[in-house]
C-alpha positions as CSV (number, residue, x, y, z in Angstrom):
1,X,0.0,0.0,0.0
2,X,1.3,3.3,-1.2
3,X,2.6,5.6,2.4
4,X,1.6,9.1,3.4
5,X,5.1,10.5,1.9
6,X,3.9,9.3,-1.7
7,X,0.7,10.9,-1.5
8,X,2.6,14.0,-0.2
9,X,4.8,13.9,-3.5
10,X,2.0,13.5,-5.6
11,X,0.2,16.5,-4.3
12,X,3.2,18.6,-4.1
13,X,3.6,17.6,-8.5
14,X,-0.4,17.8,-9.0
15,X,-0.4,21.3,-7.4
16,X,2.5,22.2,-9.3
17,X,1.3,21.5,-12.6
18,X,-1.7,22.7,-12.1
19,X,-1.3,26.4,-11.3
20,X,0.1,27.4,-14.4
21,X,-2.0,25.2,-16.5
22,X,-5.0,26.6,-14.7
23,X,-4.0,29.8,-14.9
24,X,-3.3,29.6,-18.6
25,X,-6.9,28.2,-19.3
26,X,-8.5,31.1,-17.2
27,X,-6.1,33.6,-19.3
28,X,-7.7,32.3,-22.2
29,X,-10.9,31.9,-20.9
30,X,-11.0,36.0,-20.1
31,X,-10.2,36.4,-23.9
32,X,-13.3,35.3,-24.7
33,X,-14.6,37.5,-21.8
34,X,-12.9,40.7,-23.0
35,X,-14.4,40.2,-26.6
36,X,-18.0,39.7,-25.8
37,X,-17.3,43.0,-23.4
38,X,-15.7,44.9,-26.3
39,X,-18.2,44.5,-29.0
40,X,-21.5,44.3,-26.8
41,X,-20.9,48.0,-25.9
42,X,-19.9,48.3,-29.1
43,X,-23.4,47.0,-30.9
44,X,-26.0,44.7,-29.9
45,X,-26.3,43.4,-33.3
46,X,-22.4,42.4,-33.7
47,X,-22.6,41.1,-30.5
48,X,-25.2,38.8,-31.8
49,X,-22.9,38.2,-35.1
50,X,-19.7,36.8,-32.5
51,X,-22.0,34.9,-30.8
52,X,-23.4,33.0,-33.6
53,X,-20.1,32.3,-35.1
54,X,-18.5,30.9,-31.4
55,X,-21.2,28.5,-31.1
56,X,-19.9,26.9,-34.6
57,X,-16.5,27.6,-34.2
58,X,-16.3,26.0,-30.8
59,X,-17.0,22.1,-32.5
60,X,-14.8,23.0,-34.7
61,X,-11.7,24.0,-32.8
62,X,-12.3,21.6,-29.6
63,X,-12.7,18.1,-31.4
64,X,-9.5,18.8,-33.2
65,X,-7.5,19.6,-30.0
66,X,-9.2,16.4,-28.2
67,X,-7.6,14.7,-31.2
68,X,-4.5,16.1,-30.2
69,X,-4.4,14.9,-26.6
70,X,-2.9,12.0,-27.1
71,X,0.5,13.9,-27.3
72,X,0.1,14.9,-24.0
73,X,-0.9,11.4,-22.6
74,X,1.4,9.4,-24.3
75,X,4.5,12.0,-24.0
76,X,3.6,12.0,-20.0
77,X,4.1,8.3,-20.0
78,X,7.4,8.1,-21.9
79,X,9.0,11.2,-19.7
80,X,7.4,8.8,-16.4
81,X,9.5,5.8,-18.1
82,X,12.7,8.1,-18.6
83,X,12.5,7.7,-22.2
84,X,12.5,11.3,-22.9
85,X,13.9,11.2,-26.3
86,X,10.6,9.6,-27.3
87,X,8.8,12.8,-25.7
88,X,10.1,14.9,-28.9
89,X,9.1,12.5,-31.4
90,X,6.0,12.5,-30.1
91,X,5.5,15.9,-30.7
92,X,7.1,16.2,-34.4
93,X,4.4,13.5,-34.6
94,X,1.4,15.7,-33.1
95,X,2.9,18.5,-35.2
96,X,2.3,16.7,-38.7
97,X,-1.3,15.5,-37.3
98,X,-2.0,19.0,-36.2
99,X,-1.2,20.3,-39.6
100,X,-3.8,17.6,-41.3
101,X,-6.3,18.5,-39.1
102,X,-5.9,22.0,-39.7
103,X,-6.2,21.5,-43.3
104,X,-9.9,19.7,-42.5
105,X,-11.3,21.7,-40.0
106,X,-10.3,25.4,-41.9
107,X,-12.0,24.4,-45.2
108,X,-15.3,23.3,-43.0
109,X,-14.6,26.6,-41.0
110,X,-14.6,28.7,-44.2
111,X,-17.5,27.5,-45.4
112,X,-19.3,29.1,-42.2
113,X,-21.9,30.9,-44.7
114,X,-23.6,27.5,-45.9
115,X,-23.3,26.1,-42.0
116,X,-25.3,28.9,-41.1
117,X,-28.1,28.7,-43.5
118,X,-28.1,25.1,-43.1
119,X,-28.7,25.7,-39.1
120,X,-32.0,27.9,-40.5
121,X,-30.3,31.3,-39.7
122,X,-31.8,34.4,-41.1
123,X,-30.0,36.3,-44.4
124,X,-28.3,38.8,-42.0
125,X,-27.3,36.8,-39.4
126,X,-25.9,34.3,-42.1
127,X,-24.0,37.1,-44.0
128,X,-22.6,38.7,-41.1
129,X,-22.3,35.7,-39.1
130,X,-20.5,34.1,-41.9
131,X,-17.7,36.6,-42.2
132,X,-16.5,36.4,-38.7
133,X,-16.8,33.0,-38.4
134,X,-14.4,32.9,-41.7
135,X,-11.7,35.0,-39.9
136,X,-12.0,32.7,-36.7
137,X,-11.7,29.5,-39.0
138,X,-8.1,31.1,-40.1
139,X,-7.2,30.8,-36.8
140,X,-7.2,27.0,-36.2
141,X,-3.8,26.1,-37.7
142,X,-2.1,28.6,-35.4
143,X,-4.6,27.1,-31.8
144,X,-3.6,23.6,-32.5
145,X,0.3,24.5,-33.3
146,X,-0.3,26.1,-29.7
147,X,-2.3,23.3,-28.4
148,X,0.3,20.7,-29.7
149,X,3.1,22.5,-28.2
150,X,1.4,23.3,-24.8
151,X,0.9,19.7,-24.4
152,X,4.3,18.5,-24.9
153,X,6.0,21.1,-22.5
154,X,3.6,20.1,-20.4
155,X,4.2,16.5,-20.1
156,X,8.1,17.4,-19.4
157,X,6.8,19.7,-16.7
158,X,6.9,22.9,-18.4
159,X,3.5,24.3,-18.3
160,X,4.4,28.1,-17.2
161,X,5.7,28.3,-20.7
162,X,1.9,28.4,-22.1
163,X,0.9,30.5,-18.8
164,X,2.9,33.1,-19.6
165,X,2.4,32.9,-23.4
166,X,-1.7,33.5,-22.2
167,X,-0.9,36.4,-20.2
168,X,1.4,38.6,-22.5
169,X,-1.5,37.2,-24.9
170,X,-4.5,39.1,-22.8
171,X,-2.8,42.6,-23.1
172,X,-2.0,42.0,-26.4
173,X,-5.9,41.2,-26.7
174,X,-6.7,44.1,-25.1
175,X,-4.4,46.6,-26.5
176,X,-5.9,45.9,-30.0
177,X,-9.4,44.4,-29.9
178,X,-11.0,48.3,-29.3
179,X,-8.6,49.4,-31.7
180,X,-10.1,47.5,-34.8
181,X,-13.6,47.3,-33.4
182,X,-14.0,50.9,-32.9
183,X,-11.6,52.1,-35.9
184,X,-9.0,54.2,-33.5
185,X,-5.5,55.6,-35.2
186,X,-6.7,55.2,-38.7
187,X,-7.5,51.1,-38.8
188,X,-10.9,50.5,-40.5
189,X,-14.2,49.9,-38.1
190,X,-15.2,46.2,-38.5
191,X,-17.0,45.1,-35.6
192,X,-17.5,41.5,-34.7
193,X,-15.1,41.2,-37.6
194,X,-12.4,43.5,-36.0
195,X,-12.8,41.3,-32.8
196,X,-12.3,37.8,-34.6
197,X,-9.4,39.5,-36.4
198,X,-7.8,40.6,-33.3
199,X,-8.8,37.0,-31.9
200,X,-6.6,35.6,-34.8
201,X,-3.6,38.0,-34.4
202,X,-3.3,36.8,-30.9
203,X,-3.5,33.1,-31.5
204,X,-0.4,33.8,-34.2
205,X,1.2,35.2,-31.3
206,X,0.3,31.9,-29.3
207,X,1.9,29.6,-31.7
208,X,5.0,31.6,-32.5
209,X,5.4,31.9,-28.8
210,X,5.7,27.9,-28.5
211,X,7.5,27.9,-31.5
212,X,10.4,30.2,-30.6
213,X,10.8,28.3,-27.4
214,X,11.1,24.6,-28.8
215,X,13.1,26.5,-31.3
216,X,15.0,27.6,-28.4
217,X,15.4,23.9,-26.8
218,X,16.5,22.7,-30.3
219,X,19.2,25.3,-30.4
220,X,20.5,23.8,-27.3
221,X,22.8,20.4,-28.0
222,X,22.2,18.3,-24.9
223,X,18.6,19.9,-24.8
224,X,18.0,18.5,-28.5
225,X,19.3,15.1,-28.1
226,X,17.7,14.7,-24.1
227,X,14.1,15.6,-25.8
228,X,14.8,14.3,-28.7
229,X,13.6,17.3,-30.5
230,X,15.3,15.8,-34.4
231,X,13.6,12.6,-34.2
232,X,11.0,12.4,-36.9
233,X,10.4,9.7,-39.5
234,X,8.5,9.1,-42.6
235,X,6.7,6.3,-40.8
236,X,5.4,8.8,-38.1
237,X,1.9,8.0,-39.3
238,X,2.1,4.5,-38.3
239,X,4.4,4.8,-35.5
240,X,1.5,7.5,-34.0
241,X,-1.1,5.0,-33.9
242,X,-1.6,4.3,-30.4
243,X,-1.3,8.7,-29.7
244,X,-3.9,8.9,-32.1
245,X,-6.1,6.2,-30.4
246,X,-6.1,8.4,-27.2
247,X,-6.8,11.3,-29.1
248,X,-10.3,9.3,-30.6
249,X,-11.4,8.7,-26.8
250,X,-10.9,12.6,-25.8
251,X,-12.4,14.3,-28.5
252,X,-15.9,11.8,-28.2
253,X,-15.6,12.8,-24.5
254,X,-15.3,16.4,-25.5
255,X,-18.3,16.6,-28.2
256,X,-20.7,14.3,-25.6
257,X,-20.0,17.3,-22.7
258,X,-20.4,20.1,-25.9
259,X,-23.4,18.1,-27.3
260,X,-25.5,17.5,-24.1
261,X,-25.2,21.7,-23.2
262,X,-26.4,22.5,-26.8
263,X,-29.2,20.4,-26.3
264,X,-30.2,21.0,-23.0
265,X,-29.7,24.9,-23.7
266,X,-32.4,24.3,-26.4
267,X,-34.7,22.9,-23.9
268,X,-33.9,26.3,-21.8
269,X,-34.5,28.9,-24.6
270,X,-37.8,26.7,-24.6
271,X,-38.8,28.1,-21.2
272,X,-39.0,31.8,-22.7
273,X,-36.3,34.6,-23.2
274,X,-36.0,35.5,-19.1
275,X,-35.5,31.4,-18.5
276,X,-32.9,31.3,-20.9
277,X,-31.2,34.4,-19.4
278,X,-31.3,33.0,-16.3
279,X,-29.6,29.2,-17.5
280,X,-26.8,31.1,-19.6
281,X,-25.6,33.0,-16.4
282,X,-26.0,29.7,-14.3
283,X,-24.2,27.3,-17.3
284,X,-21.4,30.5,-17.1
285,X,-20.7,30.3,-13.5
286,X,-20.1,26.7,-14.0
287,X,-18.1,27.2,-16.8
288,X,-15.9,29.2,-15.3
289,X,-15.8,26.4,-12.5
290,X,-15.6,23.6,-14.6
291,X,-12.2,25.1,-16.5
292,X,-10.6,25.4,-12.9
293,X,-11.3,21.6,-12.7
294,X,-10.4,20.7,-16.2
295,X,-7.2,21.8,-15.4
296,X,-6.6,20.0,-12.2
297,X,-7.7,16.7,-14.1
298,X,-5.3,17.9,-16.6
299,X,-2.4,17.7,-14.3
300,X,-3.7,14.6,-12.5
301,X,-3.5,12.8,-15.5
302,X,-0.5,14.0,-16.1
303,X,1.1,12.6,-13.0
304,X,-0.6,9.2,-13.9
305,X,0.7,8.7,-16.6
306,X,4.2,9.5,-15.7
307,X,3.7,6.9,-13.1
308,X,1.9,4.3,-15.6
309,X,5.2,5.0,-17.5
310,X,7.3,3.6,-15.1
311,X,5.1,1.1,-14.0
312,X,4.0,1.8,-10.8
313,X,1.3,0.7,-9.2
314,X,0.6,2.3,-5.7
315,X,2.5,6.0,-7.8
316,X,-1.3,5.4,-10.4
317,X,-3.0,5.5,-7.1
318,X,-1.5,8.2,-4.9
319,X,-1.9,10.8,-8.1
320,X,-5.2,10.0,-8.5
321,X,-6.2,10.8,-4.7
322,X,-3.8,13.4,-4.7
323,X,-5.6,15.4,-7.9
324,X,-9.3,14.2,-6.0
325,X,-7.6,16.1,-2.7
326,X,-6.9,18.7,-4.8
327,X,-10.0,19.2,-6.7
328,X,-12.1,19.0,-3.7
329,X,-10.1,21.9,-2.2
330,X,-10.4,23.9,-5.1
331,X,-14.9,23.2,-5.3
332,X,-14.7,23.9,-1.6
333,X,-13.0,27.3,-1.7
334,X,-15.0,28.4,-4.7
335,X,-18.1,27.5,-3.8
336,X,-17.6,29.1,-0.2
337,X,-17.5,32.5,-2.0
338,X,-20.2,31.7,-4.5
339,X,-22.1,31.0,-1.5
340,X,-21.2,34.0,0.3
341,X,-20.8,36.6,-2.1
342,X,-23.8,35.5,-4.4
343,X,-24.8,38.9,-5.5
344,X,-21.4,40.1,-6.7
345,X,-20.6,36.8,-8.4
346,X,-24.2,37.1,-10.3
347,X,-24.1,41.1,-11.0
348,X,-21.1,40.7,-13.4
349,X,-23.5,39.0,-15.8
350,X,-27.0,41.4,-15.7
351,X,-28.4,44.4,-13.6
352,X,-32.1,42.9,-14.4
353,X,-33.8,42.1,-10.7
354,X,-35.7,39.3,-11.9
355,X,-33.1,37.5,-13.3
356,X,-31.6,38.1,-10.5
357,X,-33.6,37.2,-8.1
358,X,-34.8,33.8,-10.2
359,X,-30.9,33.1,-9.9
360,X,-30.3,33.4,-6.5
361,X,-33.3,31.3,-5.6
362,X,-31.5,28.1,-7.7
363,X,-27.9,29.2,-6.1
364,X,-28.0,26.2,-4.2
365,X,-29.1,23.6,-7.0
366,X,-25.8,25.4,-9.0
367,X,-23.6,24.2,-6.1
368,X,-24.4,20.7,-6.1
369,X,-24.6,20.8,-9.5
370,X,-21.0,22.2,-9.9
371,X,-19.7,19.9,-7.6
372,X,-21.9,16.7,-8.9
373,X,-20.4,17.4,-12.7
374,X,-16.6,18.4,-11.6
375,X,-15.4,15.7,-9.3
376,X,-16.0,12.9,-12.7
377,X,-13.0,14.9,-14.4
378,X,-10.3,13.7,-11.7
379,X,-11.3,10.6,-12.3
380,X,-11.8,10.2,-15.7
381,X,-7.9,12.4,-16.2
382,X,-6.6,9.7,-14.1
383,X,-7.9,6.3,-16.6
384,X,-6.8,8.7,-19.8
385,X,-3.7,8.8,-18.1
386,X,-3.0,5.3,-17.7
387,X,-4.4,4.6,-21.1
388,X,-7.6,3.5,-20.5
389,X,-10.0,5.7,-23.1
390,X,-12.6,3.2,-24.2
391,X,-14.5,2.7,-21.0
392,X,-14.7,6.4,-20.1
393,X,-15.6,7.4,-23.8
394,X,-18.6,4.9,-23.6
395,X,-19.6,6.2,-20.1
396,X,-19.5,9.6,-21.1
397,X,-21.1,9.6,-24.0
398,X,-24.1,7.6,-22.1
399,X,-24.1,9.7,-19.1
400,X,-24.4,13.3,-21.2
401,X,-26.1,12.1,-24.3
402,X,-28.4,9.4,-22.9
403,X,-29.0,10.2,-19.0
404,X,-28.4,13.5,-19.1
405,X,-30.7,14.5,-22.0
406,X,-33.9,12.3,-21.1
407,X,-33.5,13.2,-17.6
408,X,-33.1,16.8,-18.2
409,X,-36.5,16.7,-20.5
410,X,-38.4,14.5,-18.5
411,X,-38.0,17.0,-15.0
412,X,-38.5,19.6,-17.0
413,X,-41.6,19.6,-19.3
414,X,-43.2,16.2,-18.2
415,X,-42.9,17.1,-14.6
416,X,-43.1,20.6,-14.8
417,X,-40.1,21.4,-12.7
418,X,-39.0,24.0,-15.2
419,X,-35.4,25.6,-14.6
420,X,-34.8,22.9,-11.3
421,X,-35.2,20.2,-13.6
422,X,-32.5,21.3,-16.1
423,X,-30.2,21.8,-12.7
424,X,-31.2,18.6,-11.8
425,X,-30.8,17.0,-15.3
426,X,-27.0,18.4,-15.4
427,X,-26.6,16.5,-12.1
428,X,-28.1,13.2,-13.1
429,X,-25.0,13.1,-15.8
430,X,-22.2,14.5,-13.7
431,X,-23.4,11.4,-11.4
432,X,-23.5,8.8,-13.8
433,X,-20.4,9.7,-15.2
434,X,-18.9,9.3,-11.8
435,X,-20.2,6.0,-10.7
436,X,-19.4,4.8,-13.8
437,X,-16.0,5.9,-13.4
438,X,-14.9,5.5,-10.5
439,X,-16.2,2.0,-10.4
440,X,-13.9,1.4,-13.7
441,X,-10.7,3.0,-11.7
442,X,-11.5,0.8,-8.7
443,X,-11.9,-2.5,-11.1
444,X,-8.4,-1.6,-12.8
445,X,-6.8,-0.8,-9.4
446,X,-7.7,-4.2,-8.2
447,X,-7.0,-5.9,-11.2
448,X,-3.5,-4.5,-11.0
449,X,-2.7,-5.9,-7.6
450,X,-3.7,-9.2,-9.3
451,X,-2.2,-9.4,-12.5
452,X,0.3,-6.2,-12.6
453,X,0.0,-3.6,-15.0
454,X,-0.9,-4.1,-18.6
C-alpha cells in the first residue's frame, strides 16, 4: 500500500502543474470575456454576429485539439519511463497531425456561410455571421500548433511556458481588440469582424510563442538530443497510432459534454427569453468552474501517466487521490464565495432584478450541480492517463447524451419542474459519469494488484 510520503509527492507535483495550467486556461478563458465586453458595448447586433459564429467555431476548434491529446498522454508516460527522447518524437508527430487536421477543420470553417443557413439562420445573421466565423476559422492552424506544443512542455513539466504565453496574450488582446472594433488611429471599423481579427492575431502570437521556445530547446545540444527534438520519421503516421487512439477517446468525451449543453440549452430557450437568461448566467458560473477543474484533471493525468510510464502501481493510485484532494479543495473554496458573495458573483452578468432574483433562488441547485459534474473529471484524467479511453468514452457519452438529455427533458416539461429540472438534469449526468467511473478505476486498481499492470 502506497505511504503518506507518496501521497505528499503527488500533491506537491499535482499542485505544481496545475497552477500554471489553470492559470493559462483562465487567461484564455478571459479572452473570450474581454471580446464579448468589447463589442457588446460596441453594438447589440455584432454582439449577436460573434455569438453565432463561437457557437460553430467551438466544434470546430475543440474536437481537433481532443484529437491532439494524445500527445500529451502518451508524451507523460514516456517522460514517467525516462525515455525522454521519445517525448520529442511524439510531438514532431502531433505537429504533422496538427497540420492535417488544420487543413480539415479550416475548409469546414470557411465555409461558415452554408453552415449557417443550413442551421436555418436568417439572411443577415448568415451574411454577417459568416464573415467572422471565416476570420475565426483562419485561426485553427495557429490554436492547434499552440495546443500541440502546450501539451508536450507540459508532459516534461513545463507548463508556465503556455501560462505566460496566455498572459502577454490578454494585453495584447486588449491593446488591439477596441482598436479594430471601434476604428482608433486610422485602422478600418469592422465590428464582430475587428474582434475575430484581433482574436486571430493573438492566437499567431500563441503559436510563435511555443515555437520560438522549442526552437529555443533545439538550439541547445544536450537539450535536443535529451528531448529528442530531431527525431522524426517518414513512418510517423504508423508509428502514432496508439497517440492517435487516445486522441479518438478525448475528442468523443469532448463533443458528448459540448453536445448534451447545446441540447439541454435548447430545452432552456424553450422556457421563454428570461429562462434562458437565467440558464446562460448559471451554465457561465459553472463554466468558469468547470475550467478550474479541467485543469486540475489535466495535471492529475498527467502525473498518472508519468507513473503508468514507469510502471507503478501504488504511484497510479496516490496521483489520483492526490488530484481528488486537490480538486475538492479547489470546489470547496469556490463554492464558499459563490455562497457567500452571491450577488457580486451574479451582477457581473445582468443588472435585471428578476433575473436576479430567479438566480439566486437556484444558487443552491448550481452548487451541487458544480460539484456533482466536476469531481467525474479527476477521475476520468486519471484512466486517460493510464491509457484507458474506451471505457470512459462509452460512459460519457451515455451519461451526457443518454442520461443526461432524457432526464433533463423528462424534469423539466413532463414534470413541470422548469429551470430545477434542467439543474437537476445536469446533475443526473455528472453522477452517472462518476459512478461509472470511478467503479472502472476501482476495477483496474484491483486488477492490477492481481495481475500487474498491462
Amino acid at each position: 500500500m502506497f505511504k503518506f510520503f507518496d501521497l505528499k509527492q503527488s500533491l506537491r507535483e499535482v499542485i505544481r502543474l496545475a497552477f500554471p495550467i489553470t492559470t493559462s486556461f483562465l487567461a484564455i478563458g478571459i479572452m473570450g470575456v474581454i471580446d464579448t465586453i468589447i463589442v457588446g458595448n460596441y453594438n447589440t447586433d455584432q454582439l449577436a454576429y460573434i455569438g453565432i459564429a463561437n457557437s460553430i467555431f467551438i466544434l470546430l476548434f475543440t474536437f481537433p485539439i481532443g484529437l491532439l491529446q494524445g500527445v500529451l498522454i502518451k508524451s507523460s508516460q514516456k517522460y514517467g519511463a525516462r525515455k525522454f527522447a521519445s517525448t520529442g518524437k511524439i510531438y514532431n508527430e502531433g505537429r504533422k497531425y496538427a497540420l492535417l487536421l488544420s487543413i480539415v477543420f479550416t475548409i469546414i470553417g470557411i465555409n461558415g456561410r452554408s453552415i449557417l443557413e443550413l442551421l436555418g439562420q436568417n439572411p443577415d445573421m448568415v451574411e454577417n455571421g459568416g464573415k467572422v466565423l471565416n476570420v475565426f476559422s483562419f485561426s485553427i492552424p495557429f490554436i492547434l500548433i499552440y495546443a500541440n506544443a502546450n501539451f508536450f512542455l507540459q508532459s516534461i513539466k513545463r507548463p508556465q511556458v503556455a501560462m505566460y504565453a496566455a498572459l502577454v496574450a490578454n494585453v495584447l488582446n486588449i491593446a488591439v481588440n477596441p482598436v479594430l472594433v471601434y476604428g482608433k488611429f486610422g485602422f478600418p471599423e469592422l465590428g464582430a469582424v475587428g474582434s475575430a481579427t484581433s482574436t486571430l492575431i493573438v492566437r499567431i502570437f500563441l503559436a510563435l510563442f511555443m515555437l520560438y521556445y522549442i526552437r529555443r530547446m533545439k538550439a541547445k545540444p544536450k537539450v535536443n538530443k535529451h528531448f529528442g527534438l530531431d527525431r522524426s520519421y517518414p513512418t510517423w503516421w504508423s508509428d502514432s497510432r496508439n497517440t492517435r487512439r487516445l486522441g479518438y477517446g478525448v475528442a468523443i468525451m469532448s463533443i458528448s459534454a459540448n453536445g448534451s449543453y447545446a441540447a439541454v440549452s435548447t430545452f432552456a430557450g424553450w422556457l421563454g427569453q428570461q429562462s434562458m437568461a437565467v440558464f446562460v448566467i448559471l451554465i457561465n458560473i459553472s463554466s468558469l468552474v468547470f475550467m478550474i477543474c479541467f485543469s486540475i484533471s489535466q495535471a492529475t493525468s498527467i502525473v498518472v501517466a508519468n507513473a503508468y510510464g514507469r510502471r507503478d502501481k501504488d504511484g497510479i493510485i496516490c496521483a489520483a487521490c492526490a488530484g481528488f484532494l486537490v480538486m475538492l479543495t479547489a470546489l470547496l473554496c469556490l463554492e464558499t464565495a459563490l455562497y457567500n458573495f452571491p450577488n457580486q458573483t451574479i451582477g457581473i452578468f445582468t443588472d435585471d432584478p428578476v433575473v436576479l432574483a430567479s438566480v439566486r433562488g437556484l444558487i443552491w441547485f448550481l452548487m451541487i450541480e458544480i460539484m456533482v459534474d466536476s469531481l467525474p473529471l479527476v477521475i476520468i484524467g486519471s484512466l486517460n492517463g493510464r491509457s484507458d479511453v474506451l471505457y470512459p468514452t462509452s460512459f460519457q457519452a451515455f451519461a451526457f447524451l443518454v442520461v443526461r438529455i432524457s432526464t433533463c427533458y423528462l424534469l423539466t416539461f413532463t414534470f413541470g419542474l422548469g429551470l430545477k429540472g434542467l439543474i437537476l438534469g445536469l446533475m443526473s449526468g455528472g453522477a452517472t459519469s462518476f459512478l461509472l467511473n470511478i467503479s472502472r478505476f476501482i476495477y483496474l486498481t484491483r486488477r492490477d494488484r492481481r495481475e500487474g499492470l498491462r
